[in-house]
C-alpha positions in Angstrom: 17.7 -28.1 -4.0 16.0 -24.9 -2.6 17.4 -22.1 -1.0 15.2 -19.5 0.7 16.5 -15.6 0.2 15.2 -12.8 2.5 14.7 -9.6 0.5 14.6 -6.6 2.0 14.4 -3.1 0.9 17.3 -1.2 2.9 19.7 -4.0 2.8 19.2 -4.0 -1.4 20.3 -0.2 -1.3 22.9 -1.1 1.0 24.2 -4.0 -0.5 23.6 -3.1 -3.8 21.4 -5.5 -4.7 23.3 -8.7 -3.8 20.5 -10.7 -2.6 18.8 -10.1 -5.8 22.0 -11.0 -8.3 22.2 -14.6 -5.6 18.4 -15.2 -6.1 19.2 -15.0 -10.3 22.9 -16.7 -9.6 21.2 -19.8 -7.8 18.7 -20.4 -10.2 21.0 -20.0 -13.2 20.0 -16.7 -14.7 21.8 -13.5 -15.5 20.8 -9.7 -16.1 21.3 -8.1 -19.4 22.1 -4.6 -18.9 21.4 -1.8 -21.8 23.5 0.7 -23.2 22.5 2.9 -19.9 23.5 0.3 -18.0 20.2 -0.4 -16.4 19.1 -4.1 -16.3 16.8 -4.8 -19.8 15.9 -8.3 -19.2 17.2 -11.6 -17.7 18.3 -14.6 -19.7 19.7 -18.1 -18.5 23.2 -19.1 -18.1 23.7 -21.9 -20.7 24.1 -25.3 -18.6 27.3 -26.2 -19.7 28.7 -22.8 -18.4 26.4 -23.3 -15.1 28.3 -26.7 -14.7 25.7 -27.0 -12.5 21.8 -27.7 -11.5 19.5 -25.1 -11.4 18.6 -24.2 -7.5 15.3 -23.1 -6.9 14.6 -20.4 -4.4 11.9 -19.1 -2.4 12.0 -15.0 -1.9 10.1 -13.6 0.7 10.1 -10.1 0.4 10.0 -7.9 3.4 6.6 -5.0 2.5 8.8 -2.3 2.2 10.8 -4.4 -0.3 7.3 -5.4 -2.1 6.5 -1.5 -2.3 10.0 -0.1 -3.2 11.2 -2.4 -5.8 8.2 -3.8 -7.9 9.7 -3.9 -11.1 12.8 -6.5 -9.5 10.0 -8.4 -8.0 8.7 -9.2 -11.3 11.9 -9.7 -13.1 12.4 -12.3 -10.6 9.2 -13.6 -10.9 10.0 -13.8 -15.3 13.2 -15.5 -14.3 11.9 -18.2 -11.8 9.3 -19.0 -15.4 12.4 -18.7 -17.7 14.3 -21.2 -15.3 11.3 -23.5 -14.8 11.0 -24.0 -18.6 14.4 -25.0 -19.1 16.0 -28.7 -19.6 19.5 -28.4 -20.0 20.6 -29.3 -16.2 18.8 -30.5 -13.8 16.5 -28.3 -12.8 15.3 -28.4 -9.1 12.8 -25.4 -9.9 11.2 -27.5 -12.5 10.8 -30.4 -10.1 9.9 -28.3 -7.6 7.2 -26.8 -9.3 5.8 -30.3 -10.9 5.4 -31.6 -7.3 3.8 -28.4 -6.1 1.1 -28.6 -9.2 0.4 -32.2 -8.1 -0.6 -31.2 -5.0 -2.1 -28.6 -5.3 -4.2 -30.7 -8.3 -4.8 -33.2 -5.2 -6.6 -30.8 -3.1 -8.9 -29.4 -5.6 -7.4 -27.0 -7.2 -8.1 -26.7 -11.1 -4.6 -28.1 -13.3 -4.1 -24.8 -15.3 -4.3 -22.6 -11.6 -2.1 -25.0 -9.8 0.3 -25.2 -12.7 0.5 -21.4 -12.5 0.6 -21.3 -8.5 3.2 -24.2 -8.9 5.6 -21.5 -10.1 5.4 -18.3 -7.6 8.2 -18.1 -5.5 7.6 -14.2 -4.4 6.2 -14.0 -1.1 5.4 -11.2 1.2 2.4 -9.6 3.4 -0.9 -8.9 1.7 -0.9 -6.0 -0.2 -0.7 -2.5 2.1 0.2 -4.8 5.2 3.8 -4.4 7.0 5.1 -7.1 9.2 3.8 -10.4 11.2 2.4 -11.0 14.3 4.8 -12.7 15.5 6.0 -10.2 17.8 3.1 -9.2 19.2 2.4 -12.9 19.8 5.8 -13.7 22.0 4.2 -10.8 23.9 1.3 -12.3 24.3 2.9 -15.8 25.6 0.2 -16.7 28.3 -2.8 -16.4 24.8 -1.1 -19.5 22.7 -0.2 -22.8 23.3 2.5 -23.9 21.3 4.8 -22.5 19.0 3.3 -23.7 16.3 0.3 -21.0 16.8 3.2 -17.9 16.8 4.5 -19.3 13.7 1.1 -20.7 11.9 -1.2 -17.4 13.2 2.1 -14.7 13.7 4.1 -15.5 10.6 2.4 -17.5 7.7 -0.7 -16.2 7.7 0.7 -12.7 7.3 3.3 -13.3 4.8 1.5 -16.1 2.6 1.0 -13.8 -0.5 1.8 -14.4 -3.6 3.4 -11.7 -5.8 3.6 -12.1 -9.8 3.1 -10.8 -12.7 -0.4 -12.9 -13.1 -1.5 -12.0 -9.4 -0.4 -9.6 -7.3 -0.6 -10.3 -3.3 -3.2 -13.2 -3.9 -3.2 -15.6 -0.6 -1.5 -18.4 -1.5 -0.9 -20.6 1.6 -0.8 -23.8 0.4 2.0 -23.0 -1.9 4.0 -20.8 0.7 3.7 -23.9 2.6 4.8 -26.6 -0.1 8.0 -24.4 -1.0 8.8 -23.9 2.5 9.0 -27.5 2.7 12.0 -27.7 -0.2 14.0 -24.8 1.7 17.5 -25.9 2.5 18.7 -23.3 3.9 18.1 -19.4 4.0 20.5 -16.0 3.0 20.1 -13.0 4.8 22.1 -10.3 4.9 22.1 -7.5 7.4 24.9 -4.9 7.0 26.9 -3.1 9.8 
């Protein structure tokens, strides 16, 4: 239902953007290129030619990635909307995003913000910040008890922003955490 896609900026040069054209593949979107042949906007696949649902997708950007390639961040971020509006497969990033507005709505947060941080799926470190903790953590192994604190204190409290076109690096923990919770299983490529 939910795959998670690591984007990072020197693998995108390297691989020419592959992790980006999966992220749009997955949830049933394609680029439209114009007569430069430079990407002009993204539109969906129509469902019948999709044969399939649309598979939501959780893209945590490495920094570097956040600072090199802006503009993809936010045509992702317009395609993850364009796909959540749409009914004419199953649509897991619809679903997704209902149950992530629901509770969110749950814990206090207003209907019209948690319908709008229902639907970010860009994540990366707050704004100016490269990297977790995490390593500096293992280091530290005698400071922490379990490895729930590497991974609560190292990783998600580091990478937990949001990135869209409405807010840009906003902490949004809660709903880092409720799409992590949907995540199948995650791409990464490295290349040799």
């Amino acid at each position: 239902e939910q795959i998670g896609v690591l984007l990072w900026a020197v693998e995108t040069i390297r691989d020419q953007v592959i992790n980006v054209a999966t992220a749009l593949y997955l949830l049933g979107m394609q680029p439209q290129w114009d007569h430069r042949d430079m990407v002009k906007a993204v539109t969906p696949i129509a469902g019948d030619l999709l044969g399939r649902p649309r598979i939501d997708v959780l893209l945590q950007m490495s920094a570097l990635f956040r600072d090199t390639f802006p503009k993809v961040a936010l045509m992702l971020d317009g395609a993850v909307k364009q796909a959540a509006a749409l009914d004419d497969v199953a649509n897991f990033v619809k679903a997704h995003a209902r149950q992530i507005a629901k509770q969110l709505e749950e814990s206090g947060t207003s209907p019209d913000e948690a319908r709008a941080r229902s639907l970010g799926r860009l994540f990366s470190a707050r704004p100016g910040a490269y990297g977790t903790k995490v390593d500096k953590m293992a280091a530290a192994s005698g400071l922490w008890e379990s490895d729930d604190a590497v991974a609560e204190q190292g990783f998600v409290e580091m990478v937990s922003y949001g990135y869209s076109a409405d807010a840009w690096g906003r902490p949004l923990k809660a709903a880092y955490r409720q799409n992590r919770s949907h995540v199948d299983a995650t791409v990464h490529t490295l290349s040799s």
